[in-house]
C-alpha positions as CSV (number, residue, x, y, z in Angstrom):
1,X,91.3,100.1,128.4
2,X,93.5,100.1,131.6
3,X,95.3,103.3,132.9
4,X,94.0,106.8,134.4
5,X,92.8,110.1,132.4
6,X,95.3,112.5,132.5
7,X,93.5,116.2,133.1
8,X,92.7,118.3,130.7
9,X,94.5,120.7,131.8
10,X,97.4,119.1,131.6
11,X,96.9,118.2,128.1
12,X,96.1,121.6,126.5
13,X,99.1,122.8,125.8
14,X,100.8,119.9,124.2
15,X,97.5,118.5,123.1
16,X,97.0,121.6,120.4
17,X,100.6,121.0,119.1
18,X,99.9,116.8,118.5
19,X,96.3,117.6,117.4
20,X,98.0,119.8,114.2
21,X,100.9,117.4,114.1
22,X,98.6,114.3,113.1
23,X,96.1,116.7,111.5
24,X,98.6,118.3,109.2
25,X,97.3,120.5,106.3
26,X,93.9,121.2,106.2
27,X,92.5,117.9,103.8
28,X,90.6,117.7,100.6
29,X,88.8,115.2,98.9
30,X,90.8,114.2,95.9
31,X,90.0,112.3,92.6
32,X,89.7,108.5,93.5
33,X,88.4,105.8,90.8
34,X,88.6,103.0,94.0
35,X,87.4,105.2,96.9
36,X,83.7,107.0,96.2
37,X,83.5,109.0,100.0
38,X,81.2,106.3,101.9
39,X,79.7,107.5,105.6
40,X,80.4,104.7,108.4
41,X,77.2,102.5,108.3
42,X,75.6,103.5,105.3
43,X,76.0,100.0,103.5
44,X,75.0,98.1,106.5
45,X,71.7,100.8,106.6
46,X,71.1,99.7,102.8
47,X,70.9,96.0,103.8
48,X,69.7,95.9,107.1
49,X,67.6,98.2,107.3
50,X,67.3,101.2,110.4
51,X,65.0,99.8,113.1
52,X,63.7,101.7,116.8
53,X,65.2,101.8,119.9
54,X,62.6,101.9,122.5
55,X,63.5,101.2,126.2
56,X,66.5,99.9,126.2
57,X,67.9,99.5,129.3
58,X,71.9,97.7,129.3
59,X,73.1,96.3,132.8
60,X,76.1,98.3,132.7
61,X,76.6,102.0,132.8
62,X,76.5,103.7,128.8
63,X,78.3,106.4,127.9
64,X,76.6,108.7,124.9
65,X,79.0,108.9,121.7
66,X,78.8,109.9,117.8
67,X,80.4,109.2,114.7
68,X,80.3,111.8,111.9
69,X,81.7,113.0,108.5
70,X,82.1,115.1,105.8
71,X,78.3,114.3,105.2
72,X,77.2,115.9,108.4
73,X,77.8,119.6,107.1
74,X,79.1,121.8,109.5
75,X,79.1,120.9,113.1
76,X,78.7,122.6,115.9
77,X,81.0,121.1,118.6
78,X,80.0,123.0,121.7
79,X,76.4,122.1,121.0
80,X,77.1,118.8,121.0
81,X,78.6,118.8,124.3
82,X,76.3,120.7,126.3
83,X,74.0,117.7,125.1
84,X,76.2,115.5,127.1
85,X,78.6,113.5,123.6
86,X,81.7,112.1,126.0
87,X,83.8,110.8,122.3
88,X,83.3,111.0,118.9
89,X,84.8,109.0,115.7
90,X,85.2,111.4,112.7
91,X,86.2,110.3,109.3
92,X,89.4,110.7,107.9
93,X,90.2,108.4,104.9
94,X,88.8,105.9,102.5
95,X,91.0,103.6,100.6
96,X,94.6,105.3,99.6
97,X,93.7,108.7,98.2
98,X,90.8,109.9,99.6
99,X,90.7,112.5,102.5
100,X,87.4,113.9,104.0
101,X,87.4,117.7,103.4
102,X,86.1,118.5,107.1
103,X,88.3,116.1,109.1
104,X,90.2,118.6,109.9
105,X,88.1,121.1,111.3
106,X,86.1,117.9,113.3
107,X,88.9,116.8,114.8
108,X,90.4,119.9,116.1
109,X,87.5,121.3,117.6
110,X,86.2,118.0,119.0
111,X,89.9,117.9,121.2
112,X,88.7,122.0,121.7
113,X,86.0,120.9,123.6
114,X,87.3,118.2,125.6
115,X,85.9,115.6,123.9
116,X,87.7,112.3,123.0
117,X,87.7,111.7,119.2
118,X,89.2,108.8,117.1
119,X,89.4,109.0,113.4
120,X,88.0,106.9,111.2
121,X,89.6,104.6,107.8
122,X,86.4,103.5,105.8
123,X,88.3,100.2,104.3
124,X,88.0,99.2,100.5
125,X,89.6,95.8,100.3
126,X,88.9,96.0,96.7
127,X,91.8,98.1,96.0
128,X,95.0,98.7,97.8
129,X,96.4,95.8,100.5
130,X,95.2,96.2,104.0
131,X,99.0,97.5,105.4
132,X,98.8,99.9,102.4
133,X,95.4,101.6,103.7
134,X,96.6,101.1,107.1
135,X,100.1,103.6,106.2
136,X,97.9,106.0,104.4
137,X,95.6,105.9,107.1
138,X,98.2,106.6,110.1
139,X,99.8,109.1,107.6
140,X,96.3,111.9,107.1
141,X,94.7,111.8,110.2
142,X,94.8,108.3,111.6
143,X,97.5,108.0,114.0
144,X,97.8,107.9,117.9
145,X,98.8,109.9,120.7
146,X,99.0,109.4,124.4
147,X,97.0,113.1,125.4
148,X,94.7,111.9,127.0
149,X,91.6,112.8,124.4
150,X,92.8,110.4,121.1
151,X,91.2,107.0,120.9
152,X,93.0,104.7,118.6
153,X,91.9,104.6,114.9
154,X,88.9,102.7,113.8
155,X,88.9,100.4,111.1
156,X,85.5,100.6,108.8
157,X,84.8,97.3,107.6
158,X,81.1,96.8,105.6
159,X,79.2,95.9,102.6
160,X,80.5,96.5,99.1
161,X,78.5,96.9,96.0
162,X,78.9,95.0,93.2
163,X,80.8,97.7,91.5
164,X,83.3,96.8,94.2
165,X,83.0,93.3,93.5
166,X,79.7,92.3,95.8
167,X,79.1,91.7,99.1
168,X,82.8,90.9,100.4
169,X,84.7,93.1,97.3
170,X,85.1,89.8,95.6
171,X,87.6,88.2,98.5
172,X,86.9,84.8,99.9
173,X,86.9,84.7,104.0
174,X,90.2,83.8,104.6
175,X,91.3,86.7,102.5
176,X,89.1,88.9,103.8
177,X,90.6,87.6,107.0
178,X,94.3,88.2,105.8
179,X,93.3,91.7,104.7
180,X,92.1,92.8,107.9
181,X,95.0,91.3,109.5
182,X,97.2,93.0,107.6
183,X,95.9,96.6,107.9
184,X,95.4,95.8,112.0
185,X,99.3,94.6,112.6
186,X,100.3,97.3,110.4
187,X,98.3,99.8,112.3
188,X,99.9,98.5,115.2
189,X,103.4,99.0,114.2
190,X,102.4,102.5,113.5
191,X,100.8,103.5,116.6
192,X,101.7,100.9,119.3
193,X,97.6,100.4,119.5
194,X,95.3,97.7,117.6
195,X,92.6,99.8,115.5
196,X,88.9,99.3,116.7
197,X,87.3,97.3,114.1
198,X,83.8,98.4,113.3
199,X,81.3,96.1,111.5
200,X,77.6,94.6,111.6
201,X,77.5,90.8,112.6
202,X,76.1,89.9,109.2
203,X,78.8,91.3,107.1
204,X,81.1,90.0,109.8
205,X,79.8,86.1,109.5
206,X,79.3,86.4,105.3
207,X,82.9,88.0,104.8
208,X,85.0,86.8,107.6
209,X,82.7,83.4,108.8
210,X,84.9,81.8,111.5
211,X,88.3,82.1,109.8
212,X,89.5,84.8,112.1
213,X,89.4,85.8,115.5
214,X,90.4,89.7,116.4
215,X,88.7,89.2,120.0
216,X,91.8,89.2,122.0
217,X,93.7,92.8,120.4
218,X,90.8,94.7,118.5
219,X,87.6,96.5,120.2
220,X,85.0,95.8,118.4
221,X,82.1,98.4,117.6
222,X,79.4,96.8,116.1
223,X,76.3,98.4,113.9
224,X,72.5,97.1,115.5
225,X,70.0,99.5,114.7
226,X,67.4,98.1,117.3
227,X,66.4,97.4,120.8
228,X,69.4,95.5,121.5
229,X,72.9,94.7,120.6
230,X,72.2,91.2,119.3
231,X,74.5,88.7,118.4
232,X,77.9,89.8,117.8
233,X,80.6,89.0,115.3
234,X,82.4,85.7,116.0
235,X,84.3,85.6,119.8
236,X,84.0,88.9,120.5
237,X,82.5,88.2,123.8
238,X,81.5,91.9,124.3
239,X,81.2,95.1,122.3
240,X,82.9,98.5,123.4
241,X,81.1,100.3,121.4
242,X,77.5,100.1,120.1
243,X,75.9,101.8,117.0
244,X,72.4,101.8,117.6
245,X,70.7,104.5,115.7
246,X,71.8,106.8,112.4
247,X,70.2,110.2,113.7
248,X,68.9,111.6,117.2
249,X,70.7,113.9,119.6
250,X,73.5,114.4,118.1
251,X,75.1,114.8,114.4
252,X,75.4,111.7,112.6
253,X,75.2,108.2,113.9
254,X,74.6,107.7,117.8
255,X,76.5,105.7,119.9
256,X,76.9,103.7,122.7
257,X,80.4,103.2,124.7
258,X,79.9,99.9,127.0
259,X,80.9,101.7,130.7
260,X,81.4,104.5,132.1
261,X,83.9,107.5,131.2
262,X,86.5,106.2,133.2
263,X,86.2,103.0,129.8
264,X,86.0,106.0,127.3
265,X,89.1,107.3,129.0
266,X,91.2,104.1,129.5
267,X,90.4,103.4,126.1
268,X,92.6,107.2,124.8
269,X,94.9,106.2,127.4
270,X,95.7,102.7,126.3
């Protein structure tokens, strides 16, 4: 979250051509017995529960956000901002075979509109190793580039159902740990750029506990559906990014980015 915006002028022309580049084809779910097309949030909804937000009030500057998929239907970009959405995270993947049908169409005309979007890996540590997801990830969607309106990709980390082996997909912490690890280094020698890691602070503590600290090279965003952020995940000293509601102005879930543009933008940027 350090260097200057580049305008968006200067990024349309180059920014279309590395938009389709990382977009590729246009994507479609395929058959998946590991991956069942999960939402970001959804489980942590299930066992947390969705409180209100009334009069919240942070000491720094907030900048309005949203994440969305497939789920969402179709969305209508320009709408959402004229209602003032600065960045986005959009699905892209979940697991090693499955691609949301409408990341495509999200991503491109989020970048249309000047928005800055990130994509989105929802992980399943029950099936494929974490550099595995991480590849197939960065391969349909996931990747980064330095246009100016591409955050880095966001890793979806949250409760599994007992299908998927409970709670923590049937890992102890320090595998959890190592699995995480694994799909963020590899991410890294990918893109150049750690993946945001997005979690509640319960499933954080239950799957992960102490045995691993991500504070120093992943942003975190963190899921609180209430009147403040609350505890967060262990050393994390901060979160960039809050989820704090699953519906309201815009599309999907509602977010919070911790600063002013300028932190949306250093974030693309790098």
């Amino acid at each position: 979250m350090k260097q200057p915006f580049r305008s968006w002028g200067s990024v349309v022309g180059i920014g279309v051509a590395v938009a389709a580049a990382l977009v590729g084809p246009t994507m479609t779910a395929a058959a998946d017995p590991v991956a069942v097309d999960h939402q970001m949030g959804a489980s942590i909804r299930a066992h947390e529960g969705v409180g209100t937000v009334p009069g919240y009030a942070p000491a720094a500057t907030q900048t309005p956000g949203l994440d969305v998929s497939h789920w969402q239907g179709t969305i209508d970009w320009a709408s959402v901002k004229s209602k003032g959405a600065k960045f986005a995270y959009i699905k892209a993947t979940e697991g090693t075979t499955y691609r949301d049908p409408n990341f495509s169409t999200n991503y491109l005309q989020a970048y249309n509109q000047g928005i800055i979007r990130g994509a989105y890996h929802y992980a399943r540590p029950d099936g494929a190793g974490g550099a595995a997801q991480a590849d197939y990830f960065a391969s349909h969607g996931g990747a980064w580039s330095r246009d100016g309106l591409t955050f880095p990709g966001l890793l979806d980390m949250e409760w599994g159902t007992a299908s998927q082996g409970g709670d923590c997909y049937g890992l102890s912490q320090t595998a959890m740990v190592s699995w995480v690890r694994a799909f963020s280094n590899e991410y890294h020698a990918k893109t150049t750029r750690y993946p945001v890691i997005y979690t509640s602070t319960s499933w954080w503590s239950e799957c992960t506990g102490t045995k691993g600290d991500f504070s120093s090279t992943n942003p975190l965003m963190v899921a609180r559906y209430a009147s403040t952020v609350g505890a967060l995940p262990y050393n994390w000293g901060y979160q960039t990014i809050w989820q704090f509601a699953d519906s309201g102005t815009f599309p999907g879930d509602q977010d919070r980015f911790n600063g002013d543009y300028s932190r949306v933008q250093a974030l693309a940027n790098g």
